[in-house]
N, C-alpha and C positions, 0 to 999 in steps of 0.2 A: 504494500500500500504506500503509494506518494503522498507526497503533504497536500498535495491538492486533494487528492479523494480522503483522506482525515480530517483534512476541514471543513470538504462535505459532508463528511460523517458525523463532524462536532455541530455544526449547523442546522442537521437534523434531528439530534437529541437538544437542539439549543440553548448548546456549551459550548464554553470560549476555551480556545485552545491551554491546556494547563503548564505552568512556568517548569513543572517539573513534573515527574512520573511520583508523588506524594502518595502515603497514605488519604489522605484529605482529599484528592482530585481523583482517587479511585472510586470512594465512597458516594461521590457527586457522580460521576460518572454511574454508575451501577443503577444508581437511583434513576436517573434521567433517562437512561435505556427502557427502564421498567415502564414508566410514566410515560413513554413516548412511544415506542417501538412494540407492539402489542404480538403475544404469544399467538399464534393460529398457524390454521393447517388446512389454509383456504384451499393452498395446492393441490394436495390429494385429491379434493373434489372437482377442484376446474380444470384436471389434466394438464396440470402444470408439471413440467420436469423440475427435479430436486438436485441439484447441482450441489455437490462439498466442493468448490474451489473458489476461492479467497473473491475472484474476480465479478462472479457470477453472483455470491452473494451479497457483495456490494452494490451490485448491480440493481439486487432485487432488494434489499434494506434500504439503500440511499436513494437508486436511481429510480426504484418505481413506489418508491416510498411506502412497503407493504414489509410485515414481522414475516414470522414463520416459527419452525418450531425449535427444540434445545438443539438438535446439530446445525442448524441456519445460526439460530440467534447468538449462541455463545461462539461457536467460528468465527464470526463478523466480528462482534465485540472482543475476542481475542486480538484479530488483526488488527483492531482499531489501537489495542494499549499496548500492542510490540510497535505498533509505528510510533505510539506518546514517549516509546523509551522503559513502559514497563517488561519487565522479565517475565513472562509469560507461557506457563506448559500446560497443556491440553491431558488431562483425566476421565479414564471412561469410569461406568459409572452402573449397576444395576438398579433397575427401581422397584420397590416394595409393591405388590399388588395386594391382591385379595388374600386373607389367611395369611397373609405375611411371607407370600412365596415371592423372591427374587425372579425379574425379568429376565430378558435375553440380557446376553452379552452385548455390550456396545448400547445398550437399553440407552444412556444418556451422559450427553456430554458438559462437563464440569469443569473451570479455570483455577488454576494455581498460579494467583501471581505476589511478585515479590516486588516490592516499590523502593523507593532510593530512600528512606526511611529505614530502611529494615526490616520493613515488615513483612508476614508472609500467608497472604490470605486464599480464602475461597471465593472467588465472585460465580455467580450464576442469574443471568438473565433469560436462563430459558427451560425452569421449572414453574412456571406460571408462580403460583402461593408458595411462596419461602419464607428467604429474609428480602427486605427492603435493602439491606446494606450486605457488604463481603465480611464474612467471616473470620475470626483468626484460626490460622490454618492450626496451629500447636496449643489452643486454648483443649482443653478436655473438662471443662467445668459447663454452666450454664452462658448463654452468653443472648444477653435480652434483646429484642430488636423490634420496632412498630408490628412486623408479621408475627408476634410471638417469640418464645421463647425456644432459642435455637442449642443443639449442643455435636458436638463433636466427637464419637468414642468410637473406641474399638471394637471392631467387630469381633461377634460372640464365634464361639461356634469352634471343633478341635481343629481346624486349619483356615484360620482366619487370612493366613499368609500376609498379614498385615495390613488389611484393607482397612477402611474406616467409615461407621455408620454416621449419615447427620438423619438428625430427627427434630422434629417440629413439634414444642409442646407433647414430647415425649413417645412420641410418634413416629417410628422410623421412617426414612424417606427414599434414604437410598445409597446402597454401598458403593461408595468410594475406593478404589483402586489407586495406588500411587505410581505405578511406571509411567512418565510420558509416552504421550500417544500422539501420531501425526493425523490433521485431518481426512485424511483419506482412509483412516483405519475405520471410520463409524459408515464407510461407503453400504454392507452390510446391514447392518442396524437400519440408519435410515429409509434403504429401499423393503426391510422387513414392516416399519413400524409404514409406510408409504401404500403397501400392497398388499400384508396379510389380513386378511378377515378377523383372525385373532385380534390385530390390533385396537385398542382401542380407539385409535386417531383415525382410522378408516369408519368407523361406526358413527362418525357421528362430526357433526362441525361446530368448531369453538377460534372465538377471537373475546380476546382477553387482556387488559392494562390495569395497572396500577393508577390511581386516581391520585391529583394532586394530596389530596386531605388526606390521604393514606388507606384508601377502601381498593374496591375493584371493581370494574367493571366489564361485563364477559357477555357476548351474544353466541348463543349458542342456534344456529337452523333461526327461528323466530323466536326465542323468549330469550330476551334482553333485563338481567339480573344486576342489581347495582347493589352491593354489599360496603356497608359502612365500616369503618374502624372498629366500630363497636360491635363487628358483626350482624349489626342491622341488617336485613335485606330487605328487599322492592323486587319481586316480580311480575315484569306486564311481558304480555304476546302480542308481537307485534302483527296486525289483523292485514297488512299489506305489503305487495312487494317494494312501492315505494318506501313507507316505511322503514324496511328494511337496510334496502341503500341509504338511505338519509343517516341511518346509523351506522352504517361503515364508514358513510364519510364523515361523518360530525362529530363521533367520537373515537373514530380508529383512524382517520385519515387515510381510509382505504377508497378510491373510486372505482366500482364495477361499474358493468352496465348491465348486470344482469344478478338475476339474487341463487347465488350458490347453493346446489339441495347435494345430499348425500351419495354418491356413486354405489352400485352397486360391487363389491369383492366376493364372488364366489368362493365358496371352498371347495376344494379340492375335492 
């Protein structure tokens, strides 16, 4: 990534270039991705091809001004804080499901980065409901954040091989693996979670952002959900397809022309 396409990537989250790769302009940054950059998986449904390469993603994050899901979202925002100067390795990542059974491999992908500060966090913009802010990577206690209460531990189990659980208000979320990994390792994963029927991403459509006051806001197909800080919620169905549009672009900064329904993924 050149300084022109970081500036347009900083200009998109509408952040000013940072004087330094800081713990402080990490935390801003993390945030403003959340708040701007909305999680969906409009792709899968509108036959859109899913590209892991640096170019294509910014392509599709800056240039057509649309989110996507954790390999899109954390890729892009990877490349963004290796061009700021942060030190930056890519973690895969299994995610918790149902009964507490770990996904596929490559399930999701997770930032370890370290800033001129010292510090050595976890950022993640592409788990929808987390944290608000990046994590300390070496904290193992509780560690508080607007999204809850976050924590860091070791994974259980007799050949944990050193991987590490985060959990959410004591709720695992999803085991962390620490070898780096190059983007093109989640190539796998993302065409599984893109085309299997298993998936849940294929079942169903969601566009999703963090709200300035700290809630969310997620349109799922038509019912458009707005969840307060305080866990309030508001759900209305939206009764048309204008409607519809009007909410992708007024609150996701998505323009279609057409209102996205669910593809069908046979099994096998």
């Amino acid at each position: 990534m050149d300084a022109a396409q970081a500036d347009a990537y900083l200009r998109r989250l509408g952040a000013a270039r940072p004087a330094a790769p800081t713990d402080a302009a990490l935390r801003e940054l993390q945030l403003r991705h959340l708040q701007t950059v909305p999680f969906e998986n409009l792709s899968i449904h509108l036959g859109e091809e899913i590209v892991l390469e640096e170019g294509r993603l910014l392509e599709k994050v800056v240039g057509a001004h649309r989110g996507g899901f954790c390999y899109e979202l954390n890729g892009a925002f990877g490349a963004l804080l290796a061009a700021l100067g942060f030190d930056v390795t890519l973690l895969a990542a299994r995610v918790y499901g149902k009964e507490g059974k770990l996904g596929i491999p490559y399930d999701h992908l997770a930032l370890r980065v370290r800033t001129a500060d010292g510090g050595d966090w976890l950022a993640d913009v592409g788990f929808g409901a987390l944290s608000h802010f990046p994590l300390v990577f070496g904290e193992r206690g509780e560690q508080v954040d607007p999204g809850g209460t976050l924590r860091i531990a070791a994974a259980p189990g007799p050949e944990p091989h050193g991987d590490l659980d985060v959990l959410r208000d004591d709720k695992p979320q999803y085991r962390l693996e620490l070898r780096p990994r190059a983007l093109g390792d989640f190539v796998a994963g993302a065409w599984w979670h893109s085309t299997s029927p298993a998936s849940h991403f294929t079942q169903s459509l969601v566009c999703s952002r963090l709200t300035k006051d700290g809630g969310r806001i997620t349109l799922s197909g038509r019912t458009l959900t707005t969840t307060g800080l305080d866990g309030t919620r508001e759900v209305r169905e939206l009764s048309s397809d204008d409607e519809v549009l009007t909410v992708y672009q007024d609150s996701f900064g998505i323009g279609l022309t057409s209102v996205p329904a669910v593809r069908n993924h046979h099994r096998n």
